[in-house]
C-alpha positions in Angstrom: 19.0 -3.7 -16.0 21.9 -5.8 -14.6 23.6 -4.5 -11.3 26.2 -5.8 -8.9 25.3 -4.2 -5.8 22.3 -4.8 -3.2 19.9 -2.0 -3.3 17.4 -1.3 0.0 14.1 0.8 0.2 13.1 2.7 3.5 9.6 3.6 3.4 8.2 5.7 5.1 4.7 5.6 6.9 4.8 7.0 10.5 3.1 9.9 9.7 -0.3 10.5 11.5 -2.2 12.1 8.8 -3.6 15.3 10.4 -4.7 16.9 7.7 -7.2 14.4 6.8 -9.7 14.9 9.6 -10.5 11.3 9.4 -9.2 9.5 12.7 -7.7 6.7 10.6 -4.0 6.8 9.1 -4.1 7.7 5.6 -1.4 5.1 4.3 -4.4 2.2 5.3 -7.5 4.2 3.2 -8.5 2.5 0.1 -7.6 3.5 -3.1 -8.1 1.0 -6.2 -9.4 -1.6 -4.2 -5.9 -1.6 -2.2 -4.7 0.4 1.3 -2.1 3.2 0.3 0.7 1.6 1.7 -0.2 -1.9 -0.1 0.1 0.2 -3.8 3.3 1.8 -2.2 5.4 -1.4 -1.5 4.0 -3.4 -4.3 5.8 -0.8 -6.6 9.3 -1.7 -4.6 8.3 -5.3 -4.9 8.1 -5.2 -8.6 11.0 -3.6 -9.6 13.7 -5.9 -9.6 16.4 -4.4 -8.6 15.5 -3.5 -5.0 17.0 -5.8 -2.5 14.6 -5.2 0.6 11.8 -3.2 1.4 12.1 -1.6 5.5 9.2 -0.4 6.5 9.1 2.3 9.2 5.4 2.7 10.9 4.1 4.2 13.9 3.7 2.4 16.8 -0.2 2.8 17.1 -0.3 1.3 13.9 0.9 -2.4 14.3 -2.1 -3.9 14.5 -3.5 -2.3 11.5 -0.6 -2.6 9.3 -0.4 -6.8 10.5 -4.1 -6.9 9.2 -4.3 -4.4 6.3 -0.7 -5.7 4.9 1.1 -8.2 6.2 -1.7 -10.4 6.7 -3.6 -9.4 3.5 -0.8 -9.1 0.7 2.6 -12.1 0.2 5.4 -9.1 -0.1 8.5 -11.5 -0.2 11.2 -8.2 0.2 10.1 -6.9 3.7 12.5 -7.2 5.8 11.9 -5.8 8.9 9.6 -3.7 10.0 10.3 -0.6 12.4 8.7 1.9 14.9 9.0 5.7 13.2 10.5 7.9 15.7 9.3 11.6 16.8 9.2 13.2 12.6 10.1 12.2 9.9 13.8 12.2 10.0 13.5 10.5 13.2 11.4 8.0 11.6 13.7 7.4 8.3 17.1 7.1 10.6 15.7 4.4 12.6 14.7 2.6 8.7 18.6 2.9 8.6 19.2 1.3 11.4 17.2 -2.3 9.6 19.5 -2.1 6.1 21.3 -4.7 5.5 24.9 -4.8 5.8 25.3 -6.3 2.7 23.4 -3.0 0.8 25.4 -0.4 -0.7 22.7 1.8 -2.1 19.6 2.5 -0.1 16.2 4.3 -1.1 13.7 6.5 0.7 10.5 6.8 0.0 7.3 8.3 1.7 4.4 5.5 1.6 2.0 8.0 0.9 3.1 8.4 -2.6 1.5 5.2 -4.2 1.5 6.4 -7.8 5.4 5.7 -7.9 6.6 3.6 -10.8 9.4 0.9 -11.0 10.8 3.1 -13.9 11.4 5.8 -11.6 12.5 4.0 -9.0 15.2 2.3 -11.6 16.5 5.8 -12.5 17.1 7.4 -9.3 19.0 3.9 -8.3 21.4 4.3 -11.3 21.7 8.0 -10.3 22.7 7.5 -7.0 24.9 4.5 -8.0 26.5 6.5 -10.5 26.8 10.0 -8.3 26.5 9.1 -4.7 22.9 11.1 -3.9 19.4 11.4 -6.1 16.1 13.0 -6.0 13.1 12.9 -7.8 10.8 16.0 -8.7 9.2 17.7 -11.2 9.8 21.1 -12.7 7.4 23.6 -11.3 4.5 24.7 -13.3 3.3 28.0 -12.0 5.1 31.5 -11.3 6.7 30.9 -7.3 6.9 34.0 -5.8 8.6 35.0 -2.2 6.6 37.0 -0.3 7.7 38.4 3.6 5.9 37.9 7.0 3.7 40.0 5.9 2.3 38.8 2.7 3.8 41.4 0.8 5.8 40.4 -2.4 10.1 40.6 -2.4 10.5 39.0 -5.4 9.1 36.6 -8.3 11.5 33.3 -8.6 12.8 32.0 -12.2 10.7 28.8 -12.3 13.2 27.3 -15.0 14.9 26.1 -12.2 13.0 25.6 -9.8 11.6 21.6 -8.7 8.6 20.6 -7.1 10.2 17.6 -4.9 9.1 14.3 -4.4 10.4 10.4 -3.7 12.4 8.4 -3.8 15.5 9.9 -2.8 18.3 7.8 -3.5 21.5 7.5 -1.7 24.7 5.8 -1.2 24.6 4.0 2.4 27.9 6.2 3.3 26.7 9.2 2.3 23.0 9.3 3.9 24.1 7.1 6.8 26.6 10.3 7.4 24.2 12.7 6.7 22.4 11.4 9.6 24.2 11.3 12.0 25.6 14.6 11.3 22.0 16.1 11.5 21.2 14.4 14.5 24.6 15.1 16.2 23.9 19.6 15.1 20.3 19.2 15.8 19.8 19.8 12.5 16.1 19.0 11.4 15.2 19.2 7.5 12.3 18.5 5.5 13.6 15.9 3.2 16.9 13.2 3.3 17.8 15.2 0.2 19.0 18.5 2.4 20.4 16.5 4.9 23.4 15.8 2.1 23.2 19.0 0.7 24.5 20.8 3.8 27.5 18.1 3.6 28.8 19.3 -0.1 27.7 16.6 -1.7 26.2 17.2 -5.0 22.4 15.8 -5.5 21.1 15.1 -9.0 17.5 15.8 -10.0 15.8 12.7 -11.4 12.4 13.2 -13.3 9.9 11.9 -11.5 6.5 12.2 -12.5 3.0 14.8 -11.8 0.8 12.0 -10.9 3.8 10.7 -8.2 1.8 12.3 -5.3 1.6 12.3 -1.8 -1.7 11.7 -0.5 -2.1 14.2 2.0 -6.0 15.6 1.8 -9.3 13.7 0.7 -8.7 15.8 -2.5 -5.8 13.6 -3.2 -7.2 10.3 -2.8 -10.1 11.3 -5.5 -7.0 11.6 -8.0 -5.1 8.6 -7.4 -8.7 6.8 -7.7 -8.4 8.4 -10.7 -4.8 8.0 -12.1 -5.7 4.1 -11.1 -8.8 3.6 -12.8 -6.7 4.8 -16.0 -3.8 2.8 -15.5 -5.8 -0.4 -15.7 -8.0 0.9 -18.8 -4.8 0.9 -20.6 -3.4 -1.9 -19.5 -7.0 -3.9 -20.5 -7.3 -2.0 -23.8 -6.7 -4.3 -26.7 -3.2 -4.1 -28.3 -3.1 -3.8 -32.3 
């Protein structure tokens, strides 16, 4: 794929993994041999097209992230490396902040989601490039149903069009970069970059992503990306005939 613009990646890997129960950061456990964060960024530093890789970590993590990553893995496309701020919104604004002038289309995704491919990536890029905003998901599988405060059913959704969502979410610098600072200046706090440019007008495309893109969250998770890993390297070692 040939393009004429610089592309940048803000990843994302503040967050302090509270669901875990395990005292350490989940984007530094092992998976495949590698720290979560390591599979993340080596995705971004494969696929060709990304200019520069920001990383945004917590503060308390330096040290770790110098010894698990920096020190341990040659990632030529970091940039710079940033403190997260107090959520995730926080965190991904002050990522802005480190783009490069020079980038006209910039990417955000969570670190904890180390199953993401270059070919994904690739596609929400030309999305965004093409339509201003991005975002990957998957259609959702079961029957969603809303239910009130107090558990009881209102009504069952029409999954057809419903997404489960996930990253990257891909943006040009204008449009996120205003969707920002809009948020910040309402004290408007959302869950995703996505519905930060949603509440501006401007029309978001769903990319497919993939089910095995994700985020590692509980121990449960980390037993299927060992998994997904193992089976990615069978078939890449598997004779070709």
């Amino acid at each position: 794929m040939s393009i004429f613009y610089k592309v940048s990646a803000i990843i994302a890997a503040a967050g302090k993994s509270t669901r875990m129960n395990t005292g350490v950061n989940k984007q530094y456990m092992t998976v495949a041999g590698k720290p979560v964060l390591a599979h993340t960024i080596e995705a971004f530093e494969k696929t060709n097209l990304i200019s520069e890789i920001i990383v945004v970590i917590s503060k308390e993590d330096h040290s770790v992230f110098n010894d698990c990553i920096l020190s341990c893995y040659k990632y030529s496309k970091i940039s710079a490396v940033v403190h997260g701020g107090s959520d995730r919104q926080a965190s991904v604004y002050n990522g802005l902040q480190a783009v490069s002038k020079e980038s006209a289309v910039v990417c955000v995704h969570d670190g904890a989601r180390p199953l993401i491919t270059p070919d994904i990536i690739i596609n929400t890029v030309s999305a965004a490039a093409e339509t201003g905003a991005a975002c990957t998901g998957v259609p959702v599988k079961d029957t969603i149903k809303k239910a009130d405060g107090n558990g009881i059913i209102e009504k069952t959704l029409d999954r057809s069009r419903l997404w489960s969502i996930q990253t990257p979410q891909t943006f040009k610098r204008e449009i996120i970069e205003k969707a920002h600072k809009n948020a910040a200046m309402e004290g408007f706090s959302g869950t995703d970059d996505s519905v930060l440019v949603e509440r501006l007008g401007y029309p978001v495309r769903m990319i497919m992503g993939s089910y095995n893109n994700i985020k590692i969250t509980t121990p449960e998770d980390l037993i299927f990306a060992e998994a997904v890993f193992k089976n990615i390297m069978r078939l890449k070692n598997e004779p070709q005939f």
